[in-house]
N, C-alpha and C positions, 0 to 999 in steps of 0.2 A: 504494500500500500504506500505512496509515496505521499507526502504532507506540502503543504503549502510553505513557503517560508513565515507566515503567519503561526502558521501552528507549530512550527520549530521554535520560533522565539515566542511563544506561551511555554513552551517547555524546558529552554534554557532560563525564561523567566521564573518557570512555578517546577522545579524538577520532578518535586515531590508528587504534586497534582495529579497520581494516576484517576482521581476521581472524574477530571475532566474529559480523560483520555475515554472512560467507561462510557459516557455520556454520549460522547463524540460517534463511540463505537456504534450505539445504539440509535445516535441521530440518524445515521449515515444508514443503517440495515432499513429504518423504519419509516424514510421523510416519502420515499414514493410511494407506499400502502397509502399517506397522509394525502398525497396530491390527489389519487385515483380516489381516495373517498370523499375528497371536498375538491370537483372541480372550482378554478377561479379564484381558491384559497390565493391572498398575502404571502408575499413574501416573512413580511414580520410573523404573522398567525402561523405557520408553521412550526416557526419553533416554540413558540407558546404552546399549540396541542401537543408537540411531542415532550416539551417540559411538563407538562399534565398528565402525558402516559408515564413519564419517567419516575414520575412521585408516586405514581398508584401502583408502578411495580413491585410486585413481591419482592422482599430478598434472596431467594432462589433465583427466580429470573435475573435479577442484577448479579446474581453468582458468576453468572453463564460470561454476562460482558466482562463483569472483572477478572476473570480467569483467561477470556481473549485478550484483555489488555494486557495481562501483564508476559502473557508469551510473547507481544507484538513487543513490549518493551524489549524481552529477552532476543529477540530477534533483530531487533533496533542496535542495540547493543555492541552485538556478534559484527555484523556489518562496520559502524563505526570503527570497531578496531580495526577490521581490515583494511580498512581505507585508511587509518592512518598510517596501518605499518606501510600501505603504499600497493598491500595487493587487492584492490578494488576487483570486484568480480565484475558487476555493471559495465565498467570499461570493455570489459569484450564481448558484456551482449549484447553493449551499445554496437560495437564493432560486426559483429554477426548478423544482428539485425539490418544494418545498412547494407551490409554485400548481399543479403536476402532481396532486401530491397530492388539492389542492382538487377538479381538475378531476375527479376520479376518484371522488371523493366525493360529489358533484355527482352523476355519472352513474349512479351505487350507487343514490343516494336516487332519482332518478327511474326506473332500473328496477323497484327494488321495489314503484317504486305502480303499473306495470303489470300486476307479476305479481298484485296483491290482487285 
């Protein structure tokens, strides 16, 4: 899941704040259930019903998120080191991904001069 630099610096700001992170989890699974049952909804009123579903959650159900948050933490984590020891893994899906790209492009162009 990649974060906005918004949500990076709430996090370098509040480290602690997995509470926010739990929220976030639950915003993000639940905001289109919200759109498809209140055509026309607010931007703002969205997150006010999904803060209203958030509160009425059992503590079980909130188990569920805070236990994905704190493995996304764990997983956050693991990453960051790598990148800083230098061996970024991204860097060559970034890299695979674009020669895919190529490749695809490649086969675009040569289809279309069959269909002429």
């Amino acid at each position: 899941m990649a974060y906005s630099k918004e949500v990076i610096w709430l996090n370098k700001l509040y480290p602690n704040c997995i509470n926010f992170w739990v929220f976030f989890l639950f915003f993000t699974q639940n905001r289109s259930a919200v759109i498809e049952a209140n055509p026309g909804i607010k931007f703002g009123e969205i997150g006010t019903l999904l803060g209203q579903q958030w509160k009425a959650l059992s503590a079980d159900k909130k188990k569920k998120y805070e236990q994905i948050a704190e493995a996304d933490k764990a997983r956050y984590a693991k990453e960051l080191e790598k990148h800083k020891a230098g061996g970024s893994s991204s860097k060559a899906a970034a890299a695979a991904d674009e020669e895919d790209d190529e490749e695809e492009e490649q086969d675009d162009e040569d289809g279309d001069e069959d269909d002429e």
